[in-house]
Kinemage of the C-alpha trace (Angstrom):
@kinemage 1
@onewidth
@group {chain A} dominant
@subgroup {mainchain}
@vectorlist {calphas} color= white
{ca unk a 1} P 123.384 108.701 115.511
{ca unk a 2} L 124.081 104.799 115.291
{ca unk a 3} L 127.143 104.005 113.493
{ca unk a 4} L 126.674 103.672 109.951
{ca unk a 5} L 125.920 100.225 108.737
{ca unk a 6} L 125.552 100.614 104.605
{ca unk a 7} L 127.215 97.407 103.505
{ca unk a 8} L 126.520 96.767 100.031
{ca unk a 9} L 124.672 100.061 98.579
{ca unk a 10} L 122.706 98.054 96.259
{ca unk a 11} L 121.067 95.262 98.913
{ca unk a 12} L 120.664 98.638 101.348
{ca unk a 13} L 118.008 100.639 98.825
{ca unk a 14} L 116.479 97.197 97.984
{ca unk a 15} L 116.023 96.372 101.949
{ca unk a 16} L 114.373 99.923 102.200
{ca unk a 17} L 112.045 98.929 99.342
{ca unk a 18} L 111.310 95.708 100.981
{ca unk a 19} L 111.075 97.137 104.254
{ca unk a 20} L 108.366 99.673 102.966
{ca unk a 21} L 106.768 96.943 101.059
{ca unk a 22} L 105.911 95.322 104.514
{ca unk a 23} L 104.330 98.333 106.083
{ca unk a 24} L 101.217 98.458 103.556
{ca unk a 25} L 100.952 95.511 102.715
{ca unk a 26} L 97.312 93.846 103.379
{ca unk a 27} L 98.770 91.334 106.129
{ca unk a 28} L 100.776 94.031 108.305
{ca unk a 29} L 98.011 96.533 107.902
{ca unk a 30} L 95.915 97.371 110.923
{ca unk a 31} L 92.679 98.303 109.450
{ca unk a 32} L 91.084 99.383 112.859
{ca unk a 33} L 88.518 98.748 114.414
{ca unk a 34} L 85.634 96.903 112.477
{ca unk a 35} L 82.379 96.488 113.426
{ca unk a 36} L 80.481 93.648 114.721
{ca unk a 37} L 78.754 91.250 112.585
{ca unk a 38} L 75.617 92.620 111.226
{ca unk a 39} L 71.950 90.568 112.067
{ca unk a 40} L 71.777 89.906 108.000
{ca unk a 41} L 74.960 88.831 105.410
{ca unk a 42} L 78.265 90.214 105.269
{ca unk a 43} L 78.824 90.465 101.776
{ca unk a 44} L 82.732 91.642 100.709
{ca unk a 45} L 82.789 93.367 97.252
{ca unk a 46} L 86.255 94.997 96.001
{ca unk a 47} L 88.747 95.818 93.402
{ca unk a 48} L 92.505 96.367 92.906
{ca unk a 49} L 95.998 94.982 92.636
{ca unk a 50} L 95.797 94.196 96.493
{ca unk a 51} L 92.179 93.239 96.484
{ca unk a 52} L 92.864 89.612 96.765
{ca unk a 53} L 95.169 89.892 99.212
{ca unk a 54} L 92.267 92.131 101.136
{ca unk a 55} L 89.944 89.900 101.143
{ca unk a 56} L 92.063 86.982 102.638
{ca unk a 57} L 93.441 89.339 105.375
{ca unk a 58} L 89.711 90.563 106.328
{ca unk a 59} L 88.870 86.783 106.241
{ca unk a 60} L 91.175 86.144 108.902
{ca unk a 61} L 90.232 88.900 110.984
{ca unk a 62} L 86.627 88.840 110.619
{ca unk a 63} L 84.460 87.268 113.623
{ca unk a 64} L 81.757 85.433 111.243
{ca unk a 65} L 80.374 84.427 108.071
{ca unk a 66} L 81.326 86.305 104.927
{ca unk a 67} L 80.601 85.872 101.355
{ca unk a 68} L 81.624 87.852 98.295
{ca unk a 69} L 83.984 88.554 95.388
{ca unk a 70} L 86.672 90.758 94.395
{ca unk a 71} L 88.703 91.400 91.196
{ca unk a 72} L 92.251 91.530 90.943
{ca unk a 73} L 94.984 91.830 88.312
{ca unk a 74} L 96.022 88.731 86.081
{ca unk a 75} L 98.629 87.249 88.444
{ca unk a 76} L 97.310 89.137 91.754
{ca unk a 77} L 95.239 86.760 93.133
{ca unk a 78} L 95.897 84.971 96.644
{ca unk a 79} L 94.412 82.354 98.415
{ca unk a 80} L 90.887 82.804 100.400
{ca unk a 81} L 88.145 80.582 101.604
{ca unk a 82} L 84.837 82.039 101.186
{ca unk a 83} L 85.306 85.157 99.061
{ca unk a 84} L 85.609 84.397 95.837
{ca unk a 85} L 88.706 85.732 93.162
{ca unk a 86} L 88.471 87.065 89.423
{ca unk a 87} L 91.694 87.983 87.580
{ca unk a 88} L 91.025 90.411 85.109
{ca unk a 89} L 93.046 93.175 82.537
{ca unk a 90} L 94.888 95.975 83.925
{ca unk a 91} L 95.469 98.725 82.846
{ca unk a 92} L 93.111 98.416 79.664
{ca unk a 93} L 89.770 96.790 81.115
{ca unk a 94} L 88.691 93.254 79.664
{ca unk a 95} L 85.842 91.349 79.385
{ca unk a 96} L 86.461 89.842 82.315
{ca unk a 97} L 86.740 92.865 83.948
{ca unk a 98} L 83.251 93.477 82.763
{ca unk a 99} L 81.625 90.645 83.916
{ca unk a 100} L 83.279 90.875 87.131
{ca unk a 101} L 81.938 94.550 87.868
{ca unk a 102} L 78.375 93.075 87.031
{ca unk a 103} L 78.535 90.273 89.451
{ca unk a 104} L 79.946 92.859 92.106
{ca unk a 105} L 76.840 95.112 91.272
{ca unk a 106} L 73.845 92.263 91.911
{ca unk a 107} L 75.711 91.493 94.704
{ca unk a 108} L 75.622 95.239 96.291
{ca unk a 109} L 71.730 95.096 95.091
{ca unk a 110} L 71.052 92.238 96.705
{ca unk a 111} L 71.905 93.569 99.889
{ca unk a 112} L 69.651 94.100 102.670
{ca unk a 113} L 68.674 96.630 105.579
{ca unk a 114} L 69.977 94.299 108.010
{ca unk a 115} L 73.263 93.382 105.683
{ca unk a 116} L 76.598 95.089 105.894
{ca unk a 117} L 79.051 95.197 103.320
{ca unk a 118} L 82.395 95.580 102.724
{ca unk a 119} L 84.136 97.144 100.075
{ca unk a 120} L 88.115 96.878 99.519
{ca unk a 121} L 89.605 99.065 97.156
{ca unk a 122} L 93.119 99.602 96.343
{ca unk a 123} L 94.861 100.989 93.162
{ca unk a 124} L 93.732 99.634 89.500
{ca unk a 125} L 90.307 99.279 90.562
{ca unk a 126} L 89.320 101.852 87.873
{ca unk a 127} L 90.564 99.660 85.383
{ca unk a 128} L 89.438 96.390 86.749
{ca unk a 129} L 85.786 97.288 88.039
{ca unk a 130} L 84.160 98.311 84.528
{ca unk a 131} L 80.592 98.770 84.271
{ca unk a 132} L 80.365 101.455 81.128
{ca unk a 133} L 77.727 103.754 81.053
{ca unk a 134} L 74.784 102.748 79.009
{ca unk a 135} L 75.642 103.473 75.281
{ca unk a 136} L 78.961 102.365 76.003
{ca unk a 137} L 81.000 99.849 74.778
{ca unk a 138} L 83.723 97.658 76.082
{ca unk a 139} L 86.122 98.982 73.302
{ca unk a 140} L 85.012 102.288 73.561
{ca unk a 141} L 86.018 102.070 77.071
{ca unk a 142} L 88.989 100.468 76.558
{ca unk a 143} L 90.342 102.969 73.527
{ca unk a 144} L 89.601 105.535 75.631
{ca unk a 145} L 91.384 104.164 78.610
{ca unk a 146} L 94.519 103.827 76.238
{ca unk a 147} L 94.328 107.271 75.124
{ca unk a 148} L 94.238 108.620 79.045
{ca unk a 149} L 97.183 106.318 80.200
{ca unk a 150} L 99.558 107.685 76.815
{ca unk a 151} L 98.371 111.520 76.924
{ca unk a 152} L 100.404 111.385 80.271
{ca unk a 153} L 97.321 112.743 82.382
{ca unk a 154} L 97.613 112.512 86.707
{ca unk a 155} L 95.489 109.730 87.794
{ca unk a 156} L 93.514 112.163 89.852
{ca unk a 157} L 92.299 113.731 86.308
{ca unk a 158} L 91.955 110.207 84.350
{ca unk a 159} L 89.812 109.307 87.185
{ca unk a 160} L 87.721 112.300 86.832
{ca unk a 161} L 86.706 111.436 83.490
{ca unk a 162} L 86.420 107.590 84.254
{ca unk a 163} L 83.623 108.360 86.738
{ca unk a 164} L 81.638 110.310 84.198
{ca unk a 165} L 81.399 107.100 82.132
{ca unk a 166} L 80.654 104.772 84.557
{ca unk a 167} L 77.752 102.611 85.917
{ca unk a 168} L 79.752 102.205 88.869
{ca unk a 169} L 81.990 104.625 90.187
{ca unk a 170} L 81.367 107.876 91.356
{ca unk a 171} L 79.711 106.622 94.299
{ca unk a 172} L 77.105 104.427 92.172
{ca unk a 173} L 78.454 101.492 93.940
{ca unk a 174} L 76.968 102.638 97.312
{ca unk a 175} L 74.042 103.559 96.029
{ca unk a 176} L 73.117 100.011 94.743
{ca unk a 177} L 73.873 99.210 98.337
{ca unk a 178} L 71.798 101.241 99.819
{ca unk a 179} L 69.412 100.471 102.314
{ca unk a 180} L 72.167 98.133 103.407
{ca unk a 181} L 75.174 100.030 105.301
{ca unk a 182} L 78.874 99.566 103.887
{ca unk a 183} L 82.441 100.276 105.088
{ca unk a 184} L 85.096 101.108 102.450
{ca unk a 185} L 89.045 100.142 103.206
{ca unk a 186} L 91.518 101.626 100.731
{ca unk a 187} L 94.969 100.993 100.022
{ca unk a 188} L 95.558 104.621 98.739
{ca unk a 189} L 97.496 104.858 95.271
{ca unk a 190} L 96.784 108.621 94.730
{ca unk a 191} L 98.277 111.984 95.941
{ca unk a 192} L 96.505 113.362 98.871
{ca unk a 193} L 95.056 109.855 99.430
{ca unk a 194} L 91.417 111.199 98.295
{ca unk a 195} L 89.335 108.583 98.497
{ca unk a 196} L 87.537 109.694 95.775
{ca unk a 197} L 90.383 109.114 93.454
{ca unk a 198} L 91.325 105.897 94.651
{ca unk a 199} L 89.831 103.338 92.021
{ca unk a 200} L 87.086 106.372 91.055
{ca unk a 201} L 85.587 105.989 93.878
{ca unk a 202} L 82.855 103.352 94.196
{ca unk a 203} L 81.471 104.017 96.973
{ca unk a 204} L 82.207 107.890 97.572
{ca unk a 205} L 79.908 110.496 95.808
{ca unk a 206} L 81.198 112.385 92.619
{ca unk a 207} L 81.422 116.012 93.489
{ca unk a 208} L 83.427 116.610 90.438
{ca unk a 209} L 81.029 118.321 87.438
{ca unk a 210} L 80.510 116.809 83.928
{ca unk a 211} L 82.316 120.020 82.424
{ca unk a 212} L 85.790 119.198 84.393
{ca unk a 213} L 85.986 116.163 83.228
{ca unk a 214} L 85.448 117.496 79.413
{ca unk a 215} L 87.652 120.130 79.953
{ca unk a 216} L 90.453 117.466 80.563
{ca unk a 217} L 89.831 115.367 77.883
{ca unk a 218} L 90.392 118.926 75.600
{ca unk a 219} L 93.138 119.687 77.328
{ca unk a 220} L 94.676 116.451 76.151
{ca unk a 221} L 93.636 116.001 72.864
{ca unk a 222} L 91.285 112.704 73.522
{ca unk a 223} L 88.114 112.716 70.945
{ca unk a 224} L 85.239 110.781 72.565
{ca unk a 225} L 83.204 108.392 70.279
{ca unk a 226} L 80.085 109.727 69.778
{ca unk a 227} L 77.754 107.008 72.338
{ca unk a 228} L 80.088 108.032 74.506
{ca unk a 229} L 80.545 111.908 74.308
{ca unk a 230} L 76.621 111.938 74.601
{ca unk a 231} L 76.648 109.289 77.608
{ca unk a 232} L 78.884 111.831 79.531
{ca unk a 233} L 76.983 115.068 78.612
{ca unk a 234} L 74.070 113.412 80.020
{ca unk a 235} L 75.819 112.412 83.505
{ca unk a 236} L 74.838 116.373 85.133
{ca unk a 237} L 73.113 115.126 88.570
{ca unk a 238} L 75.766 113.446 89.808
{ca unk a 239} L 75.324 110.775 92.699
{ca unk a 240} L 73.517 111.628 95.928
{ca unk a 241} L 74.103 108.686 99.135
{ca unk a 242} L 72.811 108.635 102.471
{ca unk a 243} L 76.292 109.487 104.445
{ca unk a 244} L 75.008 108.128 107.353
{ca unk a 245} L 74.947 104.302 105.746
{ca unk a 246} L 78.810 104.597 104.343
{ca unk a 247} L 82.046 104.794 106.418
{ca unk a 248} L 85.065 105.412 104.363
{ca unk a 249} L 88.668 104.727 105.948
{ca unk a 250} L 92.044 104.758 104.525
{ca unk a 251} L 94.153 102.071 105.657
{ca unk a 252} L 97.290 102.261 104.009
{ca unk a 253} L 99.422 104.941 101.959
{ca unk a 254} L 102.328 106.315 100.752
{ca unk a 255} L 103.390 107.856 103.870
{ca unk a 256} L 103.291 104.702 105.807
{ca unk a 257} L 105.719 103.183 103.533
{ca unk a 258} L 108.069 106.200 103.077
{ca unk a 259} L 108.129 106.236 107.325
{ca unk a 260} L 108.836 102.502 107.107
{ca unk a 261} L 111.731 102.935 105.170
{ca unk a 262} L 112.845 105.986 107.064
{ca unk a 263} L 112.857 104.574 110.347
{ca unk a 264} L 115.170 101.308 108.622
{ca unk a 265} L 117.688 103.841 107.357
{ca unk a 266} L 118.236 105.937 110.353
{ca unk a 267} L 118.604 102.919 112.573
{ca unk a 268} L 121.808 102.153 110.243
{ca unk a 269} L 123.281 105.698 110.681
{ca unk a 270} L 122.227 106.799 107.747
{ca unk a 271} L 119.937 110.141 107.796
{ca unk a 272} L 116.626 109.978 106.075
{ca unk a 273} L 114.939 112.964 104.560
{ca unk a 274} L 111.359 112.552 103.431
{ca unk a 275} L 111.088 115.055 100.139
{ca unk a 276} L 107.325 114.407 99.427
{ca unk a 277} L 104.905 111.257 99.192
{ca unk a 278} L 102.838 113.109 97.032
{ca unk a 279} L 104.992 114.270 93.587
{ca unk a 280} L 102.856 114.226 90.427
{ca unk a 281} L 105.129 115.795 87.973
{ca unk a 282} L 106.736 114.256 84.860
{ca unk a 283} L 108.970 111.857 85.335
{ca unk a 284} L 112.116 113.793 84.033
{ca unk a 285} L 111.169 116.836 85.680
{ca unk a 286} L 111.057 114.481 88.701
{ca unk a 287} L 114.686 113.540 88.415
{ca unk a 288} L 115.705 116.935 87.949
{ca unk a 289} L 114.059 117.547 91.348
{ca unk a 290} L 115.709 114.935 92.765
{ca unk a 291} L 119.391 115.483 91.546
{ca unk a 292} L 119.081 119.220 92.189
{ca unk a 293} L 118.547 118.319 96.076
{ca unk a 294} L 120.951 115.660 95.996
{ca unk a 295} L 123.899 118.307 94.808
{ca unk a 296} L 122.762 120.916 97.433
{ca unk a 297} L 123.349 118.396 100.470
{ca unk a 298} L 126.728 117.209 98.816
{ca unk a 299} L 127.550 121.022 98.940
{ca unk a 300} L 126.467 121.148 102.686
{ca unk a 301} L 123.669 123.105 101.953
{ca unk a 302} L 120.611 121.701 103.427
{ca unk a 303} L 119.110 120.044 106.130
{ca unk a 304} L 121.501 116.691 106.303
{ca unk a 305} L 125.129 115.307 104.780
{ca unk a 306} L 126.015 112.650 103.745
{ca unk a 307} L 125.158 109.044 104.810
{ca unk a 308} L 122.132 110.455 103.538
{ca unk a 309} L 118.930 108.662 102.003
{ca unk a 310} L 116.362 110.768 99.582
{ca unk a 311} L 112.996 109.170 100.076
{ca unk a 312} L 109.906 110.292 97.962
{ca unk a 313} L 106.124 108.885 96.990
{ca unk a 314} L 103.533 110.048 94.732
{ca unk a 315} L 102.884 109.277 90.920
{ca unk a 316} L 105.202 110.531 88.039
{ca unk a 317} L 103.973 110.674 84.452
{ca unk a 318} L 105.207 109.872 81.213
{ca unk a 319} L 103.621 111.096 78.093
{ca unk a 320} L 104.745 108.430 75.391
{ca unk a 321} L 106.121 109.622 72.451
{ca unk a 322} L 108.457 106.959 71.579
{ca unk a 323} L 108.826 103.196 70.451
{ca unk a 324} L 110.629 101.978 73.439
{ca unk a 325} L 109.725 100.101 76.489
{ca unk a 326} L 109.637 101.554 80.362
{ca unk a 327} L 108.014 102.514 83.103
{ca unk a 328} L 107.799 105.806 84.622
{ca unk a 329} L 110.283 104.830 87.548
{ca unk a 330} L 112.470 103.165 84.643
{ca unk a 331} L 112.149 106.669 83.123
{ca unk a 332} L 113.201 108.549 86.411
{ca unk a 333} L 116.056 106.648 86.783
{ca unk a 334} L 117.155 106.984 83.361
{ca unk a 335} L 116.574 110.694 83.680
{ca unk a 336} L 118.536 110.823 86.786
{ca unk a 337} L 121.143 108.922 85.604
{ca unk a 338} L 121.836 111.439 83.181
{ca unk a 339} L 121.435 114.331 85.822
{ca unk a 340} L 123.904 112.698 88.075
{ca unk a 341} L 125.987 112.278 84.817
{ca unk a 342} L 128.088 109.599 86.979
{ca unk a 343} L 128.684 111.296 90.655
{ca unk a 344} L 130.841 109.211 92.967
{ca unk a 345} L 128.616 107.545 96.276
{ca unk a 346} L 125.168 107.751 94.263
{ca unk a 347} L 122.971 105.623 94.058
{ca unk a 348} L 119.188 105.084 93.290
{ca unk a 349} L 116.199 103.267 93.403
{ca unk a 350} L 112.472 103.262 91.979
{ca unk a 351} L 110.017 100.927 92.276
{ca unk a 352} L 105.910 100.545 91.655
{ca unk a 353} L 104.716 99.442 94.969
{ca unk a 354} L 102.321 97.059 93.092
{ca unk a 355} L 105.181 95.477 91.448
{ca unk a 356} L 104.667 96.480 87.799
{ca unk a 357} L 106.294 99.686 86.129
{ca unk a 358} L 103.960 100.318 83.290
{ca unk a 359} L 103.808 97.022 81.156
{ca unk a 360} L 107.053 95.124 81.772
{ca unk a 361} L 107.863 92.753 84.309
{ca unk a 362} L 110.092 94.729 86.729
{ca unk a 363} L 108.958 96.763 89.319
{ca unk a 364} L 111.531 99.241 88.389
{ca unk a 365} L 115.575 99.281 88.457
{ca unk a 366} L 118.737 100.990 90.528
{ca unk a 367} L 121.144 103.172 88.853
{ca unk a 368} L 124.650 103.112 90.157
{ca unk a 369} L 127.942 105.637 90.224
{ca unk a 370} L 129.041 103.633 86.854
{ca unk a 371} L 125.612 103.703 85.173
{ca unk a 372} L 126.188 105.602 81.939
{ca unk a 373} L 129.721 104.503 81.701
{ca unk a 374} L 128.384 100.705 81.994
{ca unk a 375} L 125.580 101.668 78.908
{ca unk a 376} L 128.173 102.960 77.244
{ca unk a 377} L 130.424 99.800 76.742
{ca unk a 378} L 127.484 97.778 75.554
{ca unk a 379} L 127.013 100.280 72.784
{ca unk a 380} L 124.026 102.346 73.844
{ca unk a 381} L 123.013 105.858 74.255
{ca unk a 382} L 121.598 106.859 77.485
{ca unk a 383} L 120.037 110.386 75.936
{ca unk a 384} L 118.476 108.502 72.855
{ca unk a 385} L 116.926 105.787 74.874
{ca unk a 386} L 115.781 108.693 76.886
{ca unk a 387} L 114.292 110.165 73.653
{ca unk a 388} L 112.086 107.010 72.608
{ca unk a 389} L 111.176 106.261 75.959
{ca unk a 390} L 113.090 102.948 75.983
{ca unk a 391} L 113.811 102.799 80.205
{ca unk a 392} L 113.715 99.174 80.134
{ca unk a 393} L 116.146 98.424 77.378
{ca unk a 394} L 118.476 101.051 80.095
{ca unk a 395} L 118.410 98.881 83.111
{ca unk a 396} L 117.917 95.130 81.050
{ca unk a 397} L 121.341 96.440 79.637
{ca unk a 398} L 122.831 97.121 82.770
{ca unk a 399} L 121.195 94.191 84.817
{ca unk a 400} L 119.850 96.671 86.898
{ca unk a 401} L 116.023 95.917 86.717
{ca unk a 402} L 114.342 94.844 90.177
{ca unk a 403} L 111.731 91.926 89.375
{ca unk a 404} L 109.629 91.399 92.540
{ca unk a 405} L 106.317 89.843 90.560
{ca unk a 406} L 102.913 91.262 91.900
{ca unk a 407} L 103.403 92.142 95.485
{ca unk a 408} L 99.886 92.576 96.018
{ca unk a 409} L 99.877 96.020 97.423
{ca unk a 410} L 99.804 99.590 95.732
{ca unk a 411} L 100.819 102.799 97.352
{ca unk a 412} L 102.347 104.047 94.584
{ca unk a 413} L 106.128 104.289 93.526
{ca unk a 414} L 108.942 104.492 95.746
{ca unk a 415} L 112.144 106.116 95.016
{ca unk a 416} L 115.166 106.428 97.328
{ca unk a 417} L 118.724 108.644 96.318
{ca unk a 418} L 121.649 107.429 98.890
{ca unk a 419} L 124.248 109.730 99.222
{ca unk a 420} L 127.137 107.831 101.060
{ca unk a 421} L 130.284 108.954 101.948
């Protein structure tokens, strides 16, 4: 092993961040090979926190004209020549959001047999590309995407009952295309990078029935307006698409930055061990994980010692029950703070890929040896900030919160436990 080169414990779990952060993000990606220009248009169509970015990468690496738009989050836009840029509401869908999604859909109908076009979807794209079903309504849509993001639901099962009430996901996308052919790129956001799940799925057929996606929403609680309950119950055949017109390919994920950031640790001495890229679990339960496997290697019981890095992907969940302000990777750390309960040569990071945990402007925080002990001189309780879900207030206290602004990717959240010596 290379001599360990650490330095400051703080800049070393931002640098793995960062150094993650390069591997998926649109300009660094190698999205394969594409295919030739077609005889007719190429028409680009997408949606996502890294859609803009997307569409300026494929315009300098495509061999031809190009035309199209994509939608974005407020503040996630980037530059591009030819394929035009909406910013619209994330997480709870706007009107702009609305009219975007229509102006995607003429464009996918417009296409012809001799057309190709190109779809880039990353994370948000549920949220951003909203077409409700007919008997919908904007607010309808948008209560009821509130009510999935607090009940504390996997994205996998939100996105279940999203494409029940859509004119566009599901795989309804594609179909408008058809006759034309289309090739999908995602930026994967989900567990088991299902392509399906990724943005519900535009162009990938539902296979999921009405009934699951009721079942959920009774599992959680979430009462359907009436329009809407009766739009769903009607939505039994599902989507049918000629396979042989749609290519699907996953570009970038989780595991592609969690290697990134492995390969940067162990070239500094300092042992990586990948836990997971694909945790969906609460976000305290998540810390307990976490600090449970940290102890064990501190005791020389698993597979490295210290320098050691913890890295780990996937989607934690919070289900809000209190007044306070936070993220779920705010949360974690919080969590784990109080797990760790101040352990000397531990220290943590957590991050949103996309740049944004939950509603705040951080992209998440570091905890630090002296954590609790820091909270405590400015007057605060780390357990009752815990209790009203008040993560933020934790770190802005501490001046601990990591503020990237959008960094036009999604993969998910990345979280990183050094144990140093």
């Amino acid at each position: 092993m290379n001599q360990t080169t650490i330095g400051d414990p703080r800049q070393f779990l931002r640098a793995l961040f960062d150094e993650g952060l390069k591997a998926v993000h649109p300009e660094g990606i190698a999205a394969g090979e594409l295919p030739p220009p077609p005889p007719g248009r190429t028409i680009v169509v997408g949606a996502g926190k890294a859609a803009a970015a997307m569409a300026a990468a494929f315009e300098r690496r495509w061999d031809g004209p190009v035309e199209g738009l994509v939608v974005t989050r407020y503040g996630h836009g980037a530059a591009t020549r030819y394929i035009e840029v909406v910013e619209a509401a994330h997480p709870v869908p706007d009107e702009k959001g609305i009219d975007a999604a229509r102006r995607i859909m003429a464009l996918a109908e417009s296409a012809g047999q001799d057309d190709l076009v190109i779809v880039l979807v990353s994370g948000g794209a549920s949220a951003l590309l909203t077409a409700p079903a007919p008997g919908i309504t904007l607010a309808q849509k948008q209560e009821i995407n509130r009510a999935l993001l607090r009940s504390g639901a996997p994205i996998a099962e939100m996105n279940t009952v999203r494409r029940h009430l859509s004119s566009i996901k599901g795989g309804r996308l594609a179909r408008l295309i058809e006759p034309a052919r289309s090739l999908t790129l995602v930026i994967s956001d989900v567990a088991g990078d299902d392509p399906a799940v990724v943005g519900s799925g535009p162009t990938v057929a539902d296979a999921t029935p009405v009934a699951a996606a009721f079942e959920i929403l009774d599992r959680y609680g979430i009462e359907l307006p009436g329009a809407a309950r009766d739009a769903m119950a009607s939505d039994r055949e599902g989507v049918r698409l000629d396979a042989g017109l749609h290519q699907v390919r996953v570009v970038a994920d989780a595991r592609q930055m969690l290697s990134a950031s492995a390969s940067y640790a162990a070239e500094r001495g300092v042992t990586p061990v990948i836990l997971a890229d694909d945790f969906e679990i609460d976000a305290t339960s998540l810390a307990r994980v976490h600090a449970s496997v940290a102890r064990q290697l501190r005791r020389g019981g698993g597979i490295a010692t210290p320098p050691c890095v913890l890295l780990s992907g996937g989607e934690s969940s919070v289900a809000v029950r209190g007044s306070g302000r936070g993220g779920r990777n705010g949360q974690f750390l919080l969590a784990l703070a109080l797990a760790f309960d101040g352990a000397p040569q531990t220290w943590a990071i957590a991050c949103d890929s996309d740049g944004i945990d939950g509603s705040e402007d951080n992209a998440g925080g570091i905890i630090t040896p002296d954590s609790l002990e820091r909270l405590n001189r400015r007057g605060a309780d780390a357990r009752e900030l815990l209790r009203n879900d008040d993560s933020y207030r934790f770190l802005e206290l501490n001046d601990d919160l990591i503020v990237t602004g959008p960094t036009r990717t999604n993969v998910n959240d990345f979280r990183a436990v050094l144990l140093a010596q």
